[in-house]
Each structure stands twice: as C-alpha cells, then as structure tokens.
VOGUGU-623987 format. One line per 8 residues: number of its first residue (from 0); their letters; for each residue x, z, y of C-alpha. Coordinates in Angstrom, 2 decimals, m for minus. Last residue first. Example, Ala and Ser with C-alpha at 12.3 -4.5 7.8 and 13.67 -1.06 7.14 Angstrom:
1 = SA = 13.67/7.14/m1.06 | 12.30/7.80/m4.50
END
This chain:
208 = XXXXXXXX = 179.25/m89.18/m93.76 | 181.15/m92.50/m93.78 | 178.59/m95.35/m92.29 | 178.05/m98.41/m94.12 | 179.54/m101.84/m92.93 | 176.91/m104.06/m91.85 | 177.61/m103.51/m87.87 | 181.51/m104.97/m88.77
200 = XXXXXXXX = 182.66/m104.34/m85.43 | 184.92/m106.90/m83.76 | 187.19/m105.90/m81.55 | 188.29/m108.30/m78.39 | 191.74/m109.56/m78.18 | 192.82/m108.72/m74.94 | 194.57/m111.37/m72.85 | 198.50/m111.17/m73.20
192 = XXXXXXXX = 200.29/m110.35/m69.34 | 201.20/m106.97/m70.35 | 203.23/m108.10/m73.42 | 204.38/m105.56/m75.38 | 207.80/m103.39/m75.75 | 205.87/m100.14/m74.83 | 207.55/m100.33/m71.01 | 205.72/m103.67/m70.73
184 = XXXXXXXX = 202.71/m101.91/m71.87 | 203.43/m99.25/m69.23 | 203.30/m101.97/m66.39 | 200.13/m102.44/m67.05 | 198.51/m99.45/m67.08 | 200.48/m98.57/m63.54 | 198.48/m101.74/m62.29 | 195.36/m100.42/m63.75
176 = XXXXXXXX = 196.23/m96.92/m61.65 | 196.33/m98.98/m58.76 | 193.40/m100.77/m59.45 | 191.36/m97.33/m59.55 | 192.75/m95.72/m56.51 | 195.90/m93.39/m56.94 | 196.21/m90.17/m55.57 | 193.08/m88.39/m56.76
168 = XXXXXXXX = 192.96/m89.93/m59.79 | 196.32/m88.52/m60.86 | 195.00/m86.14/m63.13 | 198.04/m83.70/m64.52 | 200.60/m84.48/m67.54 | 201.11/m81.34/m69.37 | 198.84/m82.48/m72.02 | 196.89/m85.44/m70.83
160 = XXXXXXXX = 195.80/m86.12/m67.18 | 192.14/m87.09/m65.93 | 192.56/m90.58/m64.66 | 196.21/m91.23/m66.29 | 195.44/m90.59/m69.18 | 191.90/m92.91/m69.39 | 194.15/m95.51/m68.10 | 196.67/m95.02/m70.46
152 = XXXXXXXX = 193.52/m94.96/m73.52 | 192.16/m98.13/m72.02 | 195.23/m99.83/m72.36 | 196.02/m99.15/m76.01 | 198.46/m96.99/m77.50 | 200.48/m98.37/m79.56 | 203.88/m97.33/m78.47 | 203.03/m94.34/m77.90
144 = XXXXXXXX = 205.07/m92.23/m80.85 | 207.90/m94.44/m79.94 | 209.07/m97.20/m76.96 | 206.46/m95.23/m74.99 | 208.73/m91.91/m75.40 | 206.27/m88.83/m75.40 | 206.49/m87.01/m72.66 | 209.52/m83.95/m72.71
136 = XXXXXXXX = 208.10/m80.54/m74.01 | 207.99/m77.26/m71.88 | 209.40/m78.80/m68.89 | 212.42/m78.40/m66.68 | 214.08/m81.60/m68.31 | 211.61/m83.85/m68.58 | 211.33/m83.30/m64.39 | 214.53/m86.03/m64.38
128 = XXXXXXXX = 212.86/m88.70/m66.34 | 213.55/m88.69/m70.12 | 210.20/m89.37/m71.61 | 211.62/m92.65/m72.87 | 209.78/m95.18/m70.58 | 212.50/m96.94/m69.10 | 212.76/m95.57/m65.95 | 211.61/m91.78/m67.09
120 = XXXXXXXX = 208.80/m90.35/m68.01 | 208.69/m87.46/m65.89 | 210.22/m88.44/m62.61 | 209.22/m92.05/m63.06 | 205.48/m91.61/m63.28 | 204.13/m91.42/m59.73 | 207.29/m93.38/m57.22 | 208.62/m95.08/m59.46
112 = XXXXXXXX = 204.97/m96.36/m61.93 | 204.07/m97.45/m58.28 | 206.75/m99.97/m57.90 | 206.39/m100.85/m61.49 | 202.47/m101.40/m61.13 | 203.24/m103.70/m57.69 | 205.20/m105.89/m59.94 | 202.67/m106.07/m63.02
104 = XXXXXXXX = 200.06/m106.95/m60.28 | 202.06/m109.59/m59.02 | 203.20/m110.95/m62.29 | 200.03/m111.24/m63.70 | 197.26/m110.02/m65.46 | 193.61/m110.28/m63.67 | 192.40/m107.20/m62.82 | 189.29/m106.06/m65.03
96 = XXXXXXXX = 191.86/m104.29/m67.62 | 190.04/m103.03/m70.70 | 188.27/m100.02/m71.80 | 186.13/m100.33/m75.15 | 187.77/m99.09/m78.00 | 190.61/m96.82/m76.30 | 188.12/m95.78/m73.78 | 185.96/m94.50/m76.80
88 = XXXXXXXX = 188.91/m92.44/m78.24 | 189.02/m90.75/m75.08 | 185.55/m90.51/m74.26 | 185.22/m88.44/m77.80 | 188.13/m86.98/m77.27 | 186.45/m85.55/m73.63 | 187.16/m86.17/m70.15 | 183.68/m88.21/m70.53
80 = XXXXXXXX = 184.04/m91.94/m69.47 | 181.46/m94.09/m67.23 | 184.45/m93.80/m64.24 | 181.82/m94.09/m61.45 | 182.20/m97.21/m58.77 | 182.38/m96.27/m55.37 | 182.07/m98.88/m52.92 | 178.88/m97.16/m51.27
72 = XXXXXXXX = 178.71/m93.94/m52.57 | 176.62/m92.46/m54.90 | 173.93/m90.72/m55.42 | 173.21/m88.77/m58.41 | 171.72/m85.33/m56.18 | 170.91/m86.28/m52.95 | 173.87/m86.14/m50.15 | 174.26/m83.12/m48.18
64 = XXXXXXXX = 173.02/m83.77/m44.74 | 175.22/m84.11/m42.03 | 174.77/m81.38/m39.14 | 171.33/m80.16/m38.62 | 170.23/m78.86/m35.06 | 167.49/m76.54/m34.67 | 165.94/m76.13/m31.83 | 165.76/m72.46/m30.08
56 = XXXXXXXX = 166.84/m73.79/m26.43 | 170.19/m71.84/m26.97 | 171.05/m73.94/m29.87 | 170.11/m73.11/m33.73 | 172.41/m74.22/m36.21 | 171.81/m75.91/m39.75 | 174.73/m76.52/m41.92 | 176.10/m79.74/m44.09
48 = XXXXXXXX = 179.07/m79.79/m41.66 | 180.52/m77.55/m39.74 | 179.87/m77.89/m36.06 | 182.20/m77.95/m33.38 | 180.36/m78.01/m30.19 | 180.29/m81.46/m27.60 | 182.24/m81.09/m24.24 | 181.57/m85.11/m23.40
40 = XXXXXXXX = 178.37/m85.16/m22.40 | 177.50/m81.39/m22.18 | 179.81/m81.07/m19.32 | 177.03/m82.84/m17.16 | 179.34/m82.63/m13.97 | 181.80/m80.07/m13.80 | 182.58/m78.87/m10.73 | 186.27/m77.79/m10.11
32 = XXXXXXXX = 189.56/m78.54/m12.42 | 190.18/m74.44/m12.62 | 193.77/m73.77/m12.47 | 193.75/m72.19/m9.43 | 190.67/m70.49/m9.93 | 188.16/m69.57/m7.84 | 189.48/m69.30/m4.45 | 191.81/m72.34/m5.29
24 = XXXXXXXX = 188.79/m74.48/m6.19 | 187.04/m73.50/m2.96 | 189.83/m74.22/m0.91 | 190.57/m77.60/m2.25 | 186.63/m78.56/m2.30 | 186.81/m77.14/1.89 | 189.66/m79.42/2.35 | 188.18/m82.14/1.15
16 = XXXXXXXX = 184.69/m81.85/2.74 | 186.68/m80.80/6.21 | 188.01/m84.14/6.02 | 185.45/m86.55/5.48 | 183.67/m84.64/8.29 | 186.62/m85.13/10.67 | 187.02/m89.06/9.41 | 182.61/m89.36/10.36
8 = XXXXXXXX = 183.05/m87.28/13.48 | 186.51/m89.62/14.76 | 184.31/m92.69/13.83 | 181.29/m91.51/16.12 | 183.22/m91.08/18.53 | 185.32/m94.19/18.71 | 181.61/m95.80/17.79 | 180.71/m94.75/21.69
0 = X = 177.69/m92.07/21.71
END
C-alpha cells in the first residue's frame, strides 16, 4: 500500500469520526455539548455551609466547620465594652483614641461624618440634619447638652447606637468610626487634635455606699 493510500484512509477516518460525534450529538440533543469528561472536576455541588451531607458512595462530607466557642478571628479585635450604662459610663473613663490625631484622620472623619451622621445631626452638629425632622425627637445639638461628652462615650454611641440613633458597627470599621469620633469633638467646639489628659483616681479616697 502506496502512502497516497494510506493518507486518503487516515483523512477519510479523521472524517467519518467527526461527522459521526456531530451526528451523535444532534441525535441526542441538539443542545447537548457531548461527552463530558470527569464532570466531577469542575461541576462541584452547592453545599451549605456548617452541614454534613452524605454522597452517593455513603461518605460523609462536612462543609466548614463552625468555629469553637470564644474564638476569634484573625484581625479581629473584640470591643471589651458591655452595651450596658455601666460599659457606657466605663468607656467614657477609660476609652481613648489609639489613632494618632491629625489632620488626615480628622479629614477623612468629616467625609465620613457626611455621608453616616449628617442626615440626622446635621452639618454643623446641631441635631438639625434633614431626617431631624421626621423623627420623634431631634439629636441632641453637640454645641449643647453634648458638648462634653468624652471620646470614648461617641465611640461607644456610635458602636451600639443610643436612643433613636441605631449601631453603625456594622458599616463602619473600627478606625473609621474613631475618625467620625474625632471629627465630632471639633463639631463640640474642642480640639480634636489635643492629647488626652489621663484621669487620675484618688485609690485612698473612701468609697460612697
């Protein structure tokens, strides 16, 4: 056999394999994309997490574990403050700033304080934002009956929410919400870029009962 043969056979087989995979698809399916090889590779189930399944084999397949109890995650520092008066008062004490004050911070706190604060509070901090309005008492003016209020109480506010005003932890991270912390001070008339005096408890003094 001459290789003109042999070539015409080997193009003629190539051929018919093609056209017999065409026809065969079409038979089955038109749409059908044919054979699939190892679909199980790249076809993988939808699983809910934190559940056990059972495949077809009989093995048990579990999803993402939940976590153990008091873990934490990595990068995640816990807010060490009860939503309580009692963590309320003692954020006011003890809760200070860890960013360090200045101008850029303080910038990116007023751009934030627009678009999370503005609506209620108001541009200048007099509880006369736009929302004030519709609600069942306007916020306290910061230029008034908060004026003094520390940092660590704002922060503490703005974590968990006071009165009508909802938790924003959820939407801003912890440095943003310092950042918002500062720029309210400014709002309160005070200096947002002072250090923090530190309070000194008299530990002799004797206890009220």
């Amino acid at each position: 056999m001459n290789r003109k043969k042999i070539k015409f056979i080997s193009l003629m087989t190539i051929f018919g394999s093609i056209v017999f995979g065409f026809s065969s698809c079409s038979k089955h399916n038109e749409n059908s994309p044919g054979v699939e090889f190892m679909p199980d590779m790249y076809r993988s189930p939808s699983l809910e997490s934190n559940l056990a399944y059972v495949n077809k084999k009989g093995d048990t397949i579990q999803t993402n574990r939940t976590p153990v109890a008091g873990s934490i995650a990595r990068g995640y520092i816990p807010y060490g403050y009860a939503n309580t008066p009692e963590g309320y008062e003692s954020a006011g004490i003890n809760l200070h700033n860890p960013l360090e004050k200045n101008e850029i911070h303080l910038a990116q706190g007023e751009v934030l304080y627009g678009k999370f604060c503005v609506h209620c509070h108001g541009t200048t901090g007099e509880g006369d934002g736009l929302v004030a309005d519709k609600l069942p008492g306007a916020p306290p003016s910061y230029k008034g009956a908060l004026k003094t209020l520390p940092e660590g109480k704002i922060f503490h506010s703005i974590t968990y929410g006071k009165g009508l005003m909802g938790a924003h932890a959820s939407q801003l991270t912890k440095d943003e919400r310092w950042k918002i912390t500062m720029y309210v001070l400014k709002l309160q008339g005070n200096d947002p870029l002072a250090p923090v005096t530190a309070v000194v408890v008299d530990s002799t003094a004797k206890k009220i009962k």
